[in-house]
C-alpha positions as CSV (number, residue, x, y, z in Angstrom):
1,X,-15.9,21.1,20.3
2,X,-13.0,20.2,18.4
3,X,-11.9,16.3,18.2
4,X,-8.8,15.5,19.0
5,X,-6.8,13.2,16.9
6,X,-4.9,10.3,18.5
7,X,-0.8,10.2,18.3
8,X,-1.8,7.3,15.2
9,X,-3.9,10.1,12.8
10,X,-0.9,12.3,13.7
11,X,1.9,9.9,12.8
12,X,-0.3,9.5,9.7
13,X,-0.3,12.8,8.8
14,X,3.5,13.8,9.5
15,X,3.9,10.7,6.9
16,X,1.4,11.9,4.2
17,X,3.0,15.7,4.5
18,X,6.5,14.5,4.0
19,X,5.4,11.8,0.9
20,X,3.6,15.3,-0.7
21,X,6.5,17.4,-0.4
22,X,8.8,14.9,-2.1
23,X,6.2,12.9,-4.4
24,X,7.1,15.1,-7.4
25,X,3.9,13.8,-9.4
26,X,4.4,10.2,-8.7
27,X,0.9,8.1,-7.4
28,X,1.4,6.6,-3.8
29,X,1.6,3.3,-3.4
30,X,-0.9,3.7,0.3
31,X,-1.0,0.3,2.6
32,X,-3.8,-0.7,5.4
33,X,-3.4,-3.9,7.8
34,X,-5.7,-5.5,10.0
35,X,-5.2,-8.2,12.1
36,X,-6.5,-10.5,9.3
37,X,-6.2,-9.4,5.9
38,X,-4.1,-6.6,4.3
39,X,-4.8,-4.0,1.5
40,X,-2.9,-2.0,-1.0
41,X,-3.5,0.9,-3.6
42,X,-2.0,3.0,-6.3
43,X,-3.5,6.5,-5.4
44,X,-3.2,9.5,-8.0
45,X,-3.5,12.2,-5.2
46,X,-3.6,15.2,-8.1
47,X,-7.6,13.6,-9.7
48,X,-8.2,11.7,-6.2
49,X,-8.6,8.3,-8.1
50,X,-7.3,4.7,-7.3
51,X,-5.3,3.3,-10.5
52,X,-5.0,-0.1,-9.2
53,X,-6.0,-2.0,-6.1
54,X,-5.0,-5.4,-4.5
55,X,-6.2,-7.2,-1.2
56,X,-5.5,-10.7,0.6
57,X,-9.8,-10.5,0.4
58,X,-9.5,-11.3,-3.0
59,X,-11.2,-14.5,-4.3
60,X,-7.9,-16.1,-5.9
61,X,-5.9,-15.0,-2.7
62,X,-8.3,-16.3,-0.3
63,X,-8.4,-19.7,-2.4
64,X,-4.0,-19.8,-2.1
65,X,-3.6,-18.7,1.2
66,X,-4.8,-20.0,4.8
67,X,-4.9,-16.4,6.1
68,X,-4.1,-12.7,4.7
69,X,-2.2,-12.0,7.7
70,X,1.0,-13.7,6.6
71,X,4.0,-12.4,5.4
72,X,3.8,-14.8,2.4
73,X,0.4,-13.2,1.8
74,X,1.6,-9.8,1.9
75,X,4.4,-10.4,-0.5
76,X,1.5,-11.9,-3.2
77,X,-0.5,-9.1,-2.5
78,X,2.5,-6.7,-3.6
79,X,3.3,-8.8,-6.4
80,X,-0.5,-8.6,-7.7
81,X,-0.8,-5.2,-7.1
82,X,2.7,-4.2,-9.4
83,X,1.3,-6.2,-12.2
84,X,-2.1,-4.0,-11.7
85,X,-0.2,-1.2,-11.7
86,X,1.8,-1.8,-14.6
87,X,-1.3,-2.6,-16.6
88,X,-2.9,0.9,-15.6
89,X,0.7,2.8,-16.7
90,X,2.0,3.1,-13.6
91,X,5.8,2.1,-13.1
92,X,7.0,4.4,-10.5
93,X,5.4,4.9,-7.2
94,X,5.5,6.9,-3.2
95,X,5.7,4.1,-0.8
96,X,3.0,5.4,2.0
97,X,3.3,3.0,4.9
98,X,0.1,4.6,6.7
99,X,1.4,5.0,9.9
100,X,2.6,1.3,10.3
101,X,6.5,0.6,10.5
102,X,8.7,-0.5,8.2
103,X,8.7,-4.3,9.4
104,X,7.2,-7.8,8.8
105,X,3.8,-7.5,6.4
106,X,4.3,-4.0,5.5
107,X,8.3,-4.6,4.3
108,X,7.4,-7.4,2.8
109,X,4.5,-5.7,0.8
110,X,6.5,-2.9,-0.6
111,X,9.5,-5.7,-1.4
112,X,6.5,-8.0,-3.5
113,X,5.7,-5.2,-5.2
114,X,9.5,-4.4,-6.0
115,X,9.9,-7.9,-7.6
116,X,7.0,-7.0,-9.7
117,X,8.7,-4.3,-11.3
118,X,7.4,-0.9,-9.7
119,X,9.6,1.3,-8.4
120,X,10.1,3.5,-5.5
């Protein structure tokens, strides 16, 4: 029996789809949030590898921040992962918001990592 995938994996989905059919050959810039911490990646799709990675888990970040589920934290996150990014080549990027809207942590993810130079 087939499993059937929730509205979420779907939004997912339509997202991913509409990022590959306008990507060109640009990595994607892929966020995940919890309730308490929040993740971010530079994804080459075409060899399946991650080019750079950043997390509010992070030893530094966990030593500057109260929590990772802050706004302030999110922003720091998007700043460290540009400057990983950078490092690895990478200056423009997909913004994939993984099925989350456009609003509070996630925008201010995508704007840290605008401050620190990558582009999308």
């Amino acid at each position: 029996m087939a499993k059937s995938k929730t509205s979420t994996d779907r939004r997912k989905a339509r997202i991913r789809r509409a990022i590959a059919a306008n990507a060109g050959r640009r990595p994607r810039l892929s966020v995940f949030r919890s309730s308490k911490q929040i993740y971010a990646q530079v994804i080459d799709d075409e060899h399946g590898r991650t080019l750079a990675a950043a997390s509010s888990l992070e030893k530094t970040m966990r030593e500057s921040l109260k929590t990772g589920a802050t706004v302030e934290a999110a922003r720091i996150v998007g700043k460290e992962l540009a400057e990983r990014a950078k490092k690895a080549g990478v200056a423009k990027v997909v913004f994939d918001r993984g099925g989350y809207m456009y609003h509070g942590r996630v925008k201010a993810l995508a704007e840290g990592a605008r401050e620190g130079g990558l582009e999308f």
